[in-house]
C-alpha positions as CSV (number, residue, x, y, z in Angstrom):
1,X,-5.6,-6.8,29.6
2,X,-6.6,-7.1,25.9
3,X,-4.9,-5.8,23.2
4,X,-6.3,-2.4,21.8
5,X,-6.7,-2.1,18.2
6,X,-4.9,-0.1,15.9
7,X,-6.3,3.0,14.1
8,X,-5.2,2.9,10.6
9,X,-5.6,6.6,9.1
10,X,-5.7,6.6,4.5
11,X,-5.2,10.1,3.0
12,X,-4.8,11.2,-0.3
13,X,-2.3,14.2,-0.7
14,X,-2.4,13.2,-4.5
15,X,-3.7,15.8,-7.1
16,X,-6.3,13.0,-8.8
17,X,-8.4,10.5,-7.3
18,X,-7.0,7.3,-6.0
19,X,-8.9,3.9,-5.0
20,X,-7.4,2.4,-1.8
21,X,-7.3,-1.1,-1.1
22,X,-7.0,-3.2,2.4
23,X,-6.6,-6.5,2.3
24,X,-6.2,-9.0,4.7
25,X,-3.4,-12.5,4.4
26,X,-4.9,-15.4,4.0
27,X,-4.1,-16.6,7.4
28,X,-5.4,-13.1,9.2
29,X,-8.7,-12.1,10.3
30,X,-11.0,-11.0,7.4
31,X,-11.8,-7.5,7.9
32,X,-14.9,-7.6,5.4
33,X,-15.9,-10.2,8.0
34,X,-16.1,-6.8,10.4
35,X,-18.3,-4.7,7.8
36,X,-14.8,-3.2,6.9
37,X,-14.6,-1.7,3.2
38,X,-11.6,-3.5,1.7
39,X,-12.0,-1.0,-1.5
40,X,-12.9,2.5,-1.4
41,X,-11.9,6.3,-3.3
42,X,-10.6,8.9,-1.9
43,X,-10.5,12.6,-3.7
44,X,-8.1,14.6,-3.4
45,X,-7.1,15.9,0.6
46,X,-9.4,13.3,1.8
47,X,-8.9,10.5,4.4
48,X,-10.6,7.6,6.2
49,X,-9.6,5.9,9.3
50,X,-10.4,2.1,9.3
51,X,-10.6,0.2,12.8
52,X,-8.0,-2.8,12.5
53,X,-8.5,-5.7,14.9
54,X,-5.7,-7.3,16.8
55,X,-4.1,-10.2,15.4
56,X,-4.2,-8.5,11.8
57,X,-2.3,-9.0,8.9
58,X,-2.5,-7.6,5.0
59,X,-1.6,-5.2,2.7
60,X,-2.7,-1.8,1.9
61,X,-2.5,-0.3,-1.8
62,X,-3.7,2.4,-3.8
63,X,-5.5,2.1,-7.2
64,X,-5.1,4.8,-9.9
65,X,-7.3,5.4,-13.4
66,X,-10.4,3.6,-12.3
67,X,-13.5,3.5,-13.6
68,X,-16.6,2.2,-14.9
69,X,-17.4,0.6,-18.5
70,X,-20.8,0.7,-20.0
71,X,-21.2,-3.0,-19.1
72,X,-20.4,-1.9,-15.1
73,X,-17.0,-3.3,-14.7
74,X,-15.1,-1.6,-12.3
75,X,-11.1,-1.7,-13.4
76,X,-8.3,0.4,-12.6
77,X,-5.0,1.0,-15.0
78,X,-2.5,0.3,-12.2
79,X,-3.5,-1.3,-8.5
80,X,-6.5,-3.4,-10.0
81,X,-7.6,-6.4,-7.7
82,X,-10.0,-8.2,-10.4
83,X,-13.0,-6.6,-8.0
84,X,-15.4,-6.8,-11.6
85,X,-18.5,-4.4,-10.5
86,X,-17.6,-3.0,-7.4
87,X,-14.8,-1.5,-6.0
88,X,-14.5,-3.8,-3.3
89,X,-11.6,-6.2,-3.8
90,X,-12.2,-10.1,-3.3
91,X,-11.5,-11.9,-0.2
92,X,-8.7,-13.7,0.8
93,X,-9.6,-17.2,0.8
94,X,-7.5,-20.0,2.8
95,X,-4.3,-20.1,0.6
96,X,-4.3,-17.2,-1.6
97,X,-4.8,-13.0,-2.1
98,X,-4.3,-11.3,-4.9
99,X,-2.5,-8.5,-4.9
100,X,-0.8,-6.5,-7.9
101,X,3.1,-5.9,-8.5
102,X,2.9,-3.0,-10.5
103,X,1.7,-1.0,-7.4
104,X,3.7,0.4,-4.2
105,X,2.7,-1.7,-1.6
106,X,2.5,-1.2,2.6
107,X,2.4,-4.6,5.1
108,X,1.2,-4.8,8.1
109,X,1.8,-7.1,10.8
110,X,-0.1,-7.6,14.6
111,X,-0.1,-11.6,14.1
112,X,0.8,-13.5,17.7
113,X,2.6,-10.6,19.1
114,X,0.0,-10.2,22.0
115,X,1.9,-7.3,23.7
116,X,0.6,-4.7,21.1
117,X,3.4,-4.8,18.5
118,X,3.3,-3.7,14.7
119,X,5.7,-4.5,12.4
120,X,5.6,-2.7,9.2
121,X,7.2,-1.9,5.9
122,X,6.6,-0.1,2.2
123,X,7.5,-2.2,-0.7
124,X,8.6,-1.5,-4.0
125,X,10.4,-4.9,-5.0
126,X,7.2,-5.8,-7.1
127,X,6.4,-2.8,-8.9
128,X,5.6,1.1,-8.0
129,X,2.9,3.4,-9.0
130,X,2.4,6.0,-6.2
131,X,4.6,7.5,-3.5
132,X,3.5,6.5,0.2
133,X,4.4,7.1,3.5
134,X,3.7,5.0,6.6
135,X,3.8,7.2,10.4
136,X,3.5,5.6,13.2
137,X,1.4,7.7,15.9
138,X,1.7,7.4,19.5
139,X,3.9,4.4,19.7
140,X,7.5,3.4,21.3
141,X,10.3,1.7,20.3
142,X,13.9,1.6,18.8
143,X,12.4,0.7,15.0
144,X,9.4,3.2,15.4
145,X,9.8,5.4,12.8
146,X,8.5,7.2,9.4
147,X,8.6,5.2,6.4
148,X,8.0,5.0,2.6
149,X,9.4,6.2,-0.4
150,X,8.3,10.2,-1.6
151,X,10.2,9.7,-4.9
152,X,8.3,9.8,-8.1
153,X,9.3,6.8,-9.7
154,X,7.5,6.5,-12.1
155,X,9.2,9.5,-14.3
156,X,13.0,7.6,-13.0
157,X,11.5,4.2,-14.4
158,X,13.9,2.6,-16.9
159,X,11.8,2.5,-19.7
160,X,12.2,-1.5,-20.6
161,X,10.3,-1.9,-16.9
162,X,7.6,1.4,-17.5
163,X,3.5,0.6,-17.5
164,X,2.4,2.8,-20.0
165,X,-1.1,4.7,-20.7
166,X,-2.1,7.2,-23.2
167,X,1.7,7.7,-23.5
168,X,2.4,8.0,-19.4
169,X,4.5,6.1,-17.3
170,X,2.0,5.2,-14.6
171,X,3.8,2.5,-12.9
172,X,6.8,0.8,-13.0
173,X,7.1,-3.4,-13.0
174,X,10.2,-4.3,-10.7
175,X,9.3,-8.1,-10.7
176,X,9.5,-9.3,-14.4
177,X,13.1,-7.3,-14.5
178,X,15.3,-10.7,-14.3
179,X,12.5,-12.5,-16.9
180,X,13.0,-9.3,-19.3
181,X,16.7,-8.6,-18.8
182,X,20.0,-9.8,-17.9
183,X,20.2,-10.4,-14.3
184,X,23.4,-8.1,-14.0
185,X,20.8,-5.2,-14.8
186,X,18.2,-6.7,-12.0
187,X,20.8,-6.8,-9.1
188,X,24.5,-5.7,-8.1
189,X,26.0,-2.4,-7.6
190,X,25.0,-1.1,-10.9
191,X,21.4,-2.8,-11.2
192,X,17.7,-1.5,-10.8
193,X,17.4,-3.0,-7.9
194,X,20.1,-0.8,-6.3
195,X,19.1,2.4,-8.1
196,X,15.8,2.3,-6.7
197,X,17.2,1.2,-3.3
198,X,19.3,4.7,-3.4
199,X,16.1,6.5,-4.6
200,X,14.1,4.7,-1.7
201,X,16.3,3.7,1.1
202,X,13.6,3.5,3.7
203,X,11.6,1.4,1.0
204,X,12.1,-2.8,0.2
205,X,13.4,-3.0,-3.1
206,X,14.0,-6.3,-3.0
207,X,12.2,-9.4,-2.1
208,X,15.3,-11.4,-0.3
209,X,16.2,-8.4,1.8
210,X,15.2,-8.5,5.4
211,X,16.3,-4.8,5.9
212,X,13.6,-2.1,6.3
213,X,11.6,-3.6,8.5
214,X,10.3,-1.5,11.0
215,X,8.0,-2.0,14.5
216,X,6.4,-0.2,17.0
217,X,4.1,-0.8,20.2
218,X,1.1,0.5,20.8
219,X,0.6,2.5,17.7
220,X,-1.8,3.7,15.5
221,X,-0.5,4.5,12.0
222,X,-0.9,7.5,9.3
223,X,-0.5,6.2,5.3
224,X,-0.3,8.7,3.4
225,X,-0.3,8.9,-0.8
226,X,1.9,11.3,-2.8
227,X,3.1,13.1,1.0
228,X,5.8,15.4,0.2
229,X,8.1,13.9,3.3
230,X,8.5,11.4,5.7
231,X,7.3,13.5,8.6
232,X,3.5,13.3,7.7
233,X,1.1,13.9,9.9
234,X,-2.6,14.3,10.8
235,X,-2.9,17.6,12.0
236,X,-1.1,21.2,11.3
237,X,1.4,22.7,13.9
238,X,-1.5,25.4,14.0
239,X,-3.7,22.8,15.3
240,X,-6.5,23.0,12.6
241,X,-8.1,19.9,12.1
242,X,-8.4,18.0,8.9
243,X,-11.2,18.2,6.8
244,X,-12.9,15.6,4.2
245,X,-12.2,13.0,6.7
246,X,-14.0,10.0,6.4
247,X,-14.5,6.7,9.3
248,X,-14.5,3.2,8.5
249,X,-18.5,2.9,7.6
250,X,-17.4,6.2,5.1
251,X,-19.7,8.9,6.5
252,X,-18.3,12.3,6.5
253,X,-16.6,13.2,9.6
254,X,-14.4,16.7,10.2
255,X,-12.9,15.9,13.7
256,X,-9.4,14.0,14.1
257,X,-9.8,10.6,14.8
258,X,-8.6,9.0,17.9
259,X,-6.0,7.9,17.6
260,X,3.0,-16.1,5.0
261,X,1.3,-17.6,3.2
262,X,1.8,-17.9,-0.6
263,X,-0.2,-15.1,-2.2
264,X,-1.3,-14.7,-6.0
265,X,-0.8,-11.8,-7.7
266,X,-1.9,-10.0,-10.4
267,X,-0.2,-8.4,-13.5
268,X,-1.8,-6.1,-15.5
269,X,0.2,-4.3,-18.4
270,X,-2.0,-3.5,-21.4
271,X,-4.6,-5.7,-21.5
272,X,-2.2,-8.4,-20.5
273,X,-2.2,-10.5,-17.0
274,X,0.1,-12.9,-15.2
275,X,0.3,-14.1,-11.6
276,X,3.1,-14.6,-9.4
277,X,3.7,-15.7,-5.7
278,X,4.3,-12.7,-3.4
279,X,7.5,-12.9,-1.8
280,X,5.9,-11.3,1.7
């Protein structure tokens, strides 16, 4: 029997816009190769469900303070993907993605598990800029569980490690700590690291840790931005349905849905840039 895909449900429960992002590993099935937006906005209270194939792999992560200049660049303060005049992010090619630190970031994994098995996690050993929650819907298993980090961390960044606009921490850069600091501040009981692991224990907050890693089989999967708790879900307990809900091809829809390589990244501070190799 083949393997049924998995129903991968965006909502913003943010109170500004936010410009999602899905993108595949280098090594995974491209899903702008299925007519899949890999960029898109949400407003506020809205969702879309995108159709993921089996065998996928990627990352999803939200943009924040996007827009367009007079020239038509498209650019985003924190979460930006280099996407230049559309909000679509680049393809993955053979050896590389690029995806931002300074942004909270969810992985997915379906890659040669073959009996319907997702592996997941929420990462904020590179960098944070919004809270998110993962739910897994309708699955099974001992790691099946809700996810994510709910803390605003950007106003509990340290402010050596803060992104900064118009005089607003919008994001905080967890990568460049042991380049900017002494690495006792970085790591150890008393370090960032730590702090933000105690602020986010269901959340990676460091790239050598192999603890918050979480699967389920047969599951479809809610990711929600700025949710006030890990218990998100898609409906009410009064059963109304959600509205502003969008499908993968973006057309309005009010109904409930049915249910490593090396990679480069990008980081933007200012007007300055840098890439790194994702640990992931």
């Amino acid at each position: 029997m083949s393997t049924p895909p998995t129903f991968l449900r965006i909502k913003n429960s943010c109170s500004n816009n936010i410009w999602p992002v899905i993108q595949s590993k280098p090594s995974s099935p491209q899903l702008s190769n299925n007519n899949i937006n890999t960029g898109f906005s949400l407003r506020p209270g809205e969702a879309k469900t995108v159709v993921i194939p089996p065998g996928w792999s990627g990352f999803v992560w939200g943009r924040t303070l996007c827009t367009y200049s007079l020239q038509g660049q498209f650019s985003c303060v924190t979460g930006d993907c280099g996407s230049s005049t559309t909000m679509e992010c680049p393809s993955s090619t053979s050896t590389s993605s690029t995806v931002p630190l300074t942004t909270t970031l969810a992985i997915f994994n379906t890659m040669g598990m073959g009996d319907g098995q997702l592996t997941y996690l929420v990462s904020v050993a590179t960098g944070y800029n919004l809270p998110m929650v993962v739910v897994p819907k309708g699955g099974r298993g001992r790691d099946c569980r809700s996810i994510g980090c709910t803390t605003d961390l950007n106003k509990k960044c340290p402010q050596v490690l803060r992104v900064m606009h118009e005089d607003e921490c919008v994001g905080c850069n967890m990568v460049d700590c042991q380049a900017q600091l002494h690495e006792d501040y970085c790591s150890g009981l008393t370090g960032y690291l730590n702090f933000f692991q105690g602020l986010c224990p269901l959340a990676h907050s460091s790239s050598s840790s192999t603890n918050n890693t979480f699967a389920c089989l047969s599951a479809d999967v809610d990711l929600t931005f700025c949710a006030n708790d890990l218990q998100t879900t898609r409906s009410s307990s009064t059963g109304k349905k959600e509205e502003n809900e969008k499908s993968y091809d973006g057309k309005q829809k009010k109904n409930i849905f049915h249910g490593s390589n090396g990679v480069r990244m990008l980081l933007r501070i200012g007007n300055k840039a840098s890439t790194r190799t994702n640990p992931f």
